[in-house]
MARTOR-963566 format. One record per residue (C-alpha): residue number from 0; chain; z, x, y. Coordinates in steps of 0.5 Angstrom, whole numbers, plus 500, padded with zeros to 3 digits. Layout:
N
<node NUM "A" <Z X Y>>;
...
This chain:
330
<node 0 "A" <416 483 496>>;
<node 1 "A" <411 485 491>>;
<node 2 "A" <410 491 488>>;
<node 3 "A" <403 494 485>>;
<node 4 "A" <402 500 480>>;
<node 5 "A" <397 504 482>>;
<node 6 "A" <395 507 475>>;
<node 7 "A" <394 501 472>>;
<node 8 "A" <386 499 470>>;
<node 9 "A" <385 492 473>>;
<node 10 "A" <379 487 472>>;
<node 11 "A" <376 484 479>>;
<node 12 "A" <378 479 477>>;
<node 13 "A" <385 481 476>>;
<node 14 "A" <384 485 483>>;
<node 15 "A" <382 478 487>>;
<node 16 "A" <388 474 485>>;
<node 17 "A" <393 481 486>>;
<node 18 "A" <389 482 493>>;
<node 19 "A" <390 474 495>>;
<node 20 "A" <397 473 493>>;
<node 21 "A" <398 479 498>>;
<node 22 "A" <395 476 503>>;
<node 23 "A" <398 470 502>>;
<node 24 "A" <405 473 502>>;
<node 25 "A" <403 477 509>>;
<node 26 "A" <405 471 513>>;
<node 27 "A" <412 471 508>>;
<node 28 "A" <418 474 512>>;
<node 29 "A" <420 479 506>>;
<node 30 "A" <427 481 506>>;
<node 31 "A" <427 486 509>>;
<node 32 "A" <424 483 514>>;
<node 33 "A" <429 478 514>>;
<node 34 "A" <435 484 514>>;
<node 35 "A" <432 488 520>>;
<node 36 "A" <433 482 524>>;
<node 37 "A" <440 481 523>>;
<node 38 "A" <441 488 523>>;
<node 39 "A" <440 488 530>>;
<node 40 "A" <445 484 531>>;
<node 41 "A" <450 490 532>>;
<node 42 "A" <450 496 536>>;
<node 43 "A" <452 500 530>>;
<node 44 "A" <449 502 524>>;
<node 45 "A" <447 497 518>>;
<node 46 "A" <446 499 510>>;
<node 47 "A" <445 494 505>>;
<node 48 "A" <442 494 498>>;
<node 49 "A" <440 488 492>>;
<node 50 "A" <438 489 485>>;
<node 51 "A" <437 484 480>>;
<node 52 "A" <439 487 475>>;
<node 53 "A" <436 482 470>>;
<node 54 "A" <428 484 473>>;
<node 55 "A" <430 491 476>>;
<node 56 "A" <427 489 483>>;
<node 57 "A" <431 493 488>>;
<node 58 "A" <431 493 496>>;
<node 59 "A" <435 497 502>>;
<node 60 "A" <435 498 509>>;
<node 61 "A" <438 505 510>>;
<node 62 "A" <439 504 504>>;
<node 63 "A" <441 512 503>>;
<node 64 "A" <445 513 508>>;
<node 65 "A" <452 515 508>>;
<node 66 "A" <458 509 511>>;
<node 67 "A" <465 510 510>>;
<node 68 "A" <468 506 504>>;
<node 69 "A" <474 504 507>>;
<node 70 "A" <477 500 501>>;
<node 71 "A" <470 500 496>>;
<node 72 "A" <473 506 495>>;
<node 73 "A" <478 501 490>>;
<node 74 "A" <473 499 485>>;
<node 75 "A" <471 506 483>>;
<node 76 "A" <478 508 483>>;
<node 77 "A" <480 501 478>>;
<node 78 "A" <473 503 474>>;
<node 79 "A" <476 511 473>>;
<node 80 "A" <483 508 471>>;
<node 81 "A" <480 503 467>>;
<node 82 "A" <476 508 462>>;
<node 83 "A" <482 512 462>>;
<node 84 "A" <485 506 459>>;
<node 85 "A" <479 506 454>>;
<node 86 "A" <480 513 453>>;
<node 87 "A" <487 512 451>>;
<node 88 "A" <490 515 455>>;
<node 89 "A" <494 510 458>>;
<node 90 "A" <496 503 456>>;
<node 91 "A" <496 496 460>>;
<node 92 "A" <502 494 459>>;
<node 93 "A" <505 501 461>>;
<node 94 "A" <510 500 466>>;
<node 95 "A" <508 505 472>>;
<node 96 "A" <512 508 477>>;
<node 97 "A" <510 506 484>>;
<node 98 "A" <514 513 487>>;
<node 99 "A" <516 513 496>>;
<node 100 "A" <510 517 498>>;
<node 101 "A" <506 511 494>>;
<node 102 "A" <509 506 499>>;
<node 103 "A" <504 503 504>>;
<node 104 "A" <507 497 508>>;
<node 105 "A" <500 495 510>>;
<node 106 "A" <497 490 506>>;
<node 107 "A" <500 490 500>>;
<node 108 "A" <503 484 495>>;
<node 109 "A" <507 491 491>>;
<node 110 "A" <510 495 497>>;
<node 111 "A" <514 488 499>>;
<node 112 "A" <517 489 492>>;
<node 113 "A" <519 495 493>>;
<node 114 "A" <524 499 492>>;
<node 115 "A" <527 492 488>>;
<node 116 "A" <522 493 484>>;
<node 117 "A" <519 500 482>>;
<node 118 "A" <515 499 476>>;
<node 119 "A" <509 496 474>>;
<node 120 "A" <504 494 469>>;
<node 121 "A" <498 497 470>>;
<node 122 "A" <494 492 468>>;
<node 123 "A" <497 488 475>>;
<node 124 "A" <497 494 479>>;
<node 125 "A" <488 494 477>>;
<node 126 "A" <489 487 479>>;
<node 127 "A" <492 487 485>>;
<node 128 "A" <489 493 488>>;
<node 129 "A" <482 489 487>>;
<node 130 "A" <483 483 488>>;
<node 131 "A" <489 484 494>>;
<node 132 "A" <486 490 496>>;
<node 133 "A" <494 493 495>>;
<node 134 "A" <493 499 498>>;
<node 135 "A" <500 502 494>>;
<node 136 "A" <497 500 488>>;
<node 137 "A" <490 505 490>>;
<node 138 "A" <495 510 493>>;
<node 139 "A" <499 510 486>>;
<node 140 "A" <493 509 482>>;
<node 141 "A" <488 515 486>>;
<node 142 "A" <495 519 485>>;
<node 143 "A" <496 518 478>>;
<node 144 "A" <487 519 476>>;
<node 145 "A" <488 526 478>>;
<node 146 "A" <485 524 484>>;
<node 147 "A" <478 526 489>>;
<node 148 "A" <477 532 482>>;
<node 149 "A" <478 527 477>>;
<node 150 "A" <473 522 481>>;
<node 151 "A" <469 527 482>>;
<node 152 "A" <467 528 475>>;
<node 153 "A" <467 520 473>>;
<node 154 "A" <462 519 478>>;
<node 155 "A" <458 525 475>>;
<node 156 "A" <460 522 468>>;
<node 157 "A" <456 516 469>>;
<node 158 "A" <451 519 474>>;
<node 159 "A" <451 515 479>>;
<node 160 "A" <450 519 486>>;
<node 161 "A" <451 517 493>>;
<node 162 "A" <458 515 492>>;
<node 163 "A" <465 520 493>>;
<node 164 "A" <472 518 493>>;
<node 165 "A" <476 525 496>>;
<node 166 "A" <482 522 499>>;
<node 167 "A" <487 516 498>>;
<node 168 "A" <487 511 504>>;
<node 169 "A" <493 513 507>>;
<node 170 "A" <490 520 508>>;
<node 171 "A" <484 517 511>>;
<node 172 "A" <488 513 515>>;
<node 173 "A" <491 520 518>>;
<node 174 "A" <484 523 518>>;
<node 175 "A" <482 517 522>>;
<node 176 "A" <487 516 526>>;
<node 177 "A" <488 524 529>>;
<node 178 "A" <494 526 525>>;
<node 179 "A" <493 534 525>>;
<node 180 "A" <501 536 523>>;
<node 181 "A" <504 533 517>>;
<node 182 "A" <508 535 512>>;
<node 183 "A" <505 534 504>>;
<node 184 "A" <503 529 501>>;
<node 185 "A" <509 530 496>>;
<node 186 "A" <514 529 501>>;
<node 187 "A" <511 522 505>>;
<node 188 "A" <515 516 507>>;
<node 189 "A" <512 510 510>>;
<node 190 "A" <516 511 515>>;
<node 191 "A" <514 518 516>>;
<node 192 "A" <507 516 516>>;
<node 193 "A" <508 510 521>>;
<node 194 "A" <512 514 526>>;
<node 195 "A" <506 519 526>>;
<node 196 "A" <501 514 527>>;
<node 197 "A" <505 511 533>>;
<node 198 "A" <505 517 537>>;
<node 199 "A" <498 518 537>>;
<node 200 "A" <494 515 544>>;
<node 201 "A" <488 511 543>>;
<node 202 "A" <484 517 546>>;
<node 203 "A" <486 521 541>>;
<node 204 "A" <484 516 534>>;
<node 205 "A" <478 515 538>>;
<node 206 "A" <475 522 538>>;
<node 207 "A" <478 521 531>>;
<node 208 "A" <474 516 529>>;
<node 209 "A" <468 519 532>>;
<node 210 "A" <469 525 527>>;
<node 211 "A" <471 520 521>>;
<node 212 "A" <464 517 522>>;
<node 213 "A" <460 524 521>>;
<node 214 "A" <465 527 515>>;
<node 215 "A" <460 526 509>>;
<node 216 "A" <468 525 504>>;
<node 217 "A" <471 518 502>>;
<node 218 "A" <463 516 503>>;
<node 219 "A" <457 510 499>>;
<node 220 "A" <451 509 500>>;
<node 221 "A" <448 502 499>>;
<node 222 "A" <444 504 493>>;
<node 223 "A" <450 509 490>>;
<node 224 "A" <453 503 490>>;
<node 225 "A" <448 498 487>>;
<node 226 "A" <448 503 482>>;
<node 227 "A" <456 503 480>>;
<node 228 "A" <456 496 480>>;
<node 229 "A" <449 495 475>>;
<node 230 "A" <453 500 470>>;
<node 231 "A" <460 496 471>>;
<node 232 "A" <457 490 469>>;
<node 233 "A" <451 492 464>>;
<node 234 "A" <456 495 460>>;
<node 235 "A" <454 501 461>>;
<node 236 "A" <461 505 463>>;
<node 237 "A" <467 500 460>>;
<node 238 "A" <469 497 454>>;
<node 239 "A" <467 490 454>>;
<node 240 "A" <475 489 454>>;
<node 241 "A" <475 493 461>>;
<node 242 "A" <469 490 464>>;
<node 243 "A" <471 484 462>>;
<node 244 "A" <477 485 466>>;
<node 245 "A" <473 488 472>>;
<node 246 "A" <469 483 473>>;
<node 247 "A" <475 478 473>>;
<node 248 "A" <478 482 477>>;
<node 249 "A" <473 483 483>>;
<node 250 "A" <470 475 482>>;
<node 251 "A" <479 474 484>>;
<node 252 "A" <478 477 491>>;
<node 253 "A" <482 474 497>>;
<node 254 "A" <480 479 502>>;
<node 255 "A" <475 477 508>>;
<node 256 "A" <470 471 504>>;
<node 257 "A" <466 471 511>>;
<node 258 "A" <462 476 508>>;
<node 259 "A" <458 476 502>>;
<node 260 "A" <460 469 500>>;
<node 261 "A" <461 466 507>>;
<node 262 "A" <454 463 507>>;
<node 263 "A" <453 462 500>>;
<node 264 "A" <452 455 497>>;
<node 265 "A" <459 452 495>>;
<node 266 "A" <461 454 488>>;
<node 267 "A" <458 460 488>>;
<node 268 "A" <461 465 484>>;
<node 269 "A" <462 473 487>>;
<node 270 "A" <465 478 484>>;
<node 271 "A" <466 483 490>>;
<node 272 "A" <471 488 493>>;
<node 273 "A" <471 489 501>>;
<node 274 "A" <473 495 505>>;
<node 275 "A" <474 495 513>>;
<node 276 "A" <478 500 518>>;
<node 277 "A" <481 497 524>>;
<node 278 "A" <479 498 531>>;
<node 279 "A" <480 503 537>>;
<node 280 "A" <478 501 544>>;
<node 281 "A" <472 497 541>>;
<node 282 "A" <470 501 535>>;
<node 283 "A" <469 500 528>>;
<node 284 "A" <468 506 523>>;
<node 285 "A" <467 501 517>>;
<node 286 "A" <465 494 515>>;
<node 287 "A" <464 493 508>>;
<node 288 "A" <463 488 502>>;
<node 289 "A" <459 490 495>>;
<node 290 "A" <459 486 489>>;
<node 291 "A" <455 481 485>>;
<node 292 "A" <453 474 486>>;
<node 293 "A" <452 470 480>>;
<node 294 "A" <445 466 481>>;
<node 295 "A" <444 460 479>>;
<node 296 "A" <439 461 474>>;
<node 297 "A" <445 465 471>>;
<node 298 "A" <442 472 473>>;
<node 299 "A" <445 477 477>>;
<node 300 "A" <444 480 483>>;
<node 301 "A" <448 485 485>>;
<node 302 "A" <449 487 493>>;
<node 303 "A" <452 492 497>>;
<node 304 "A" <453 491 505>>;
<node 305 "A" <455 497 509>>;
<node 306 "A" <456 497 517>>;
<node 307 "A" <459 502 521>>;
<node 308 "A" <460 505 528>>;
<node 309 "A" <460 497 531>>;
<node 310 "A" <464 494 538>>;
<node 311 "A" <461 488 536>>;
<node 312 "A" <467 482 534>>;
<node 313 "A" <469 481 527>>;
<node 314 "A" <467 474 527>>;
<node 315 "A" <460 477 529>>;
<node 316 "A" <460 482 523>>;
<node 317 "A" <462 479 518>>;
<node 318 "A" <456 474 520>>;
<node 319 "A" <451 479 520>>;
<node 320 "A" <454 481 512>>;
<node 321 "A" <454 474 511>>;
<node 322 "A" <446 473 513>>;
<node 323 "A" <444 479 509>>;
<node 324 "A" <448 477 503>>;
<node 325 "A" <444 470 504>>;
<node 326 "A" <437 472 505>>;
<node 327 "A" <437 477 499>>;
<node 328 "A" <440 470 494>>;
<node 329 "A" <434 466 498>>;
């Protein structure tokens, strides 16, 4: 894309060459061109965003409007508890306590420890709720920030807008699912959420859903999103130590490599977090994948993803990030 200042004086010769590299870049595809075909390979809502944030060029396609974060949520989370740590209000090596109500059996490397074990390290718990995507680790750690408040005013902290974490996942998870009647949240157990959840028919978490996709809370913006990851990997809201320990936490990332890196060239390195929800009958609220692809050139090009509302397959999703991811590192 080329991007012209119209308060800048220029010579005619200047003005011939700026208007034939224009004509010559007509018969180009930019790519936005290239991400709005894809786009249309999903019956649901496609947003995505790049920065370079070596010469600042930017693109977005729905680029301001609002996709469910689904497990996004976990690296702001991880960057509050890390300026926390820089604040020093808490240590690395301090051994957390993951409490009942924490406890989250699905995908999470910590609850299959528990109770066995009930303390952990919290520089392990910030690594394994990046990189594993442990949602018993996001639960204790949203917990033990002060929650949607103290998120709130992190992200005001580091003016970074179109971002709002407001719940932990498991309440999103009850939100989404049609759960009304619920003791509180002091009092869970992974059993009691589960049996809830279980008594729930697809209609009802369908109706949920619906209204999951409508509420603004626990919600990012493809370009809110680049914003927080130009911050994290510019410096300009850790320590270096605490970015330093970001980014090799987001580049050790298990979780869906279909996505951002899935038609990337081998060897490419992607420091990224992804997000998805499951689905009922058909619908998907979210499929997400943000992050920052390390360019050949040694640049960086950071890159958001978000996809909500689809009935298209999973392989099919994925691929449609893939090809995003792909035509902004071409």
């Amino acid at each position: 894309m080329y991007r012209f200042n119209l308060f800048r004086t220029l010579t005619r010769r200047q003005s011939l060459m700026t208007l034939g590299t224009a004509i010559c870049a007509a018969g180009r595809p930019t790519v936005l061109d290239e991400w709005r075909r894809t786009a249309v390979g999903t019956d649901g809502v496609v947003g995505a965003a790049t920065l370079n944030l070596r010469s600042g060029e930017q693109f977005s396609l729905n680029g301001d409007i609002r996709f469910p974060l689904a497990s996004v949520c976990k690296l702001p989370i991880a960057m509050h508890l890390l300026a926390l740590v820089d604040e020093g209000k808490f240590d690395l090596n301090q051994e957390i306590e993951v409490l009942p109500r924490d406890v989250v059996s699905s995908v999470s490397p910590i609850a299959t420890r528990w109770p066995q074990e009930r303390r952990f390290p919290l520089s392990e718990m910030i690594e394994l709720m990046v990189a594993r995507s442990d949602n018993t680790a996001a639960e204790t750690l949203f917990r033990l920030g002060g929650e949607g408040p103290a998120m709130a005013a992190r992200l005001r902290e580091w003016k970074v807008e179109g971002i709002r974490v407001d719940r932990g996942e498991r309440q999103c998870g009850l939100d989404r699912n049609g759960i009304e009647h619920y003791p509180p949240s002091a009092e869970w157990t992974d059993e009691m959420i589960n049996a809830l959840l279980a008594k729930t028919t697809s209609a009802t978490q369908y109706r949920a859903t619906k209204r999951y996709l409508d509420d603004p809370r626990d919600t990012g913006t493809p370009n809110g999103t680049i914003q927080l990851l130009a911050r994290a990997f510019r410096g300009q809201a850790l320590s270096q130590s605490s970015t330093a320990r970001l980014i090799e936490a987001l580049k050790a990332t298990t979780t869906f490599p279909s996505r951002l890196k899935g038609l990337l060239p081998a060897g490419t390195v992607v420091a990224h977090k992804t997000g998805s929800t499951g689905s009922v009958r058909g619908l998907t609220a979210a499929t997400n994948d943000s992050g920052v692809i390390f360019l050949p050139d040694g640049g960086l090009l950071a890159v958001s993803v978000y996809i909500k509302a689809s009935t298209r397959s999973d392989a099919v999703r994925d691929s449609i990030i893939a090809q995003i991811a792909r035509a902004a590192f071409d």
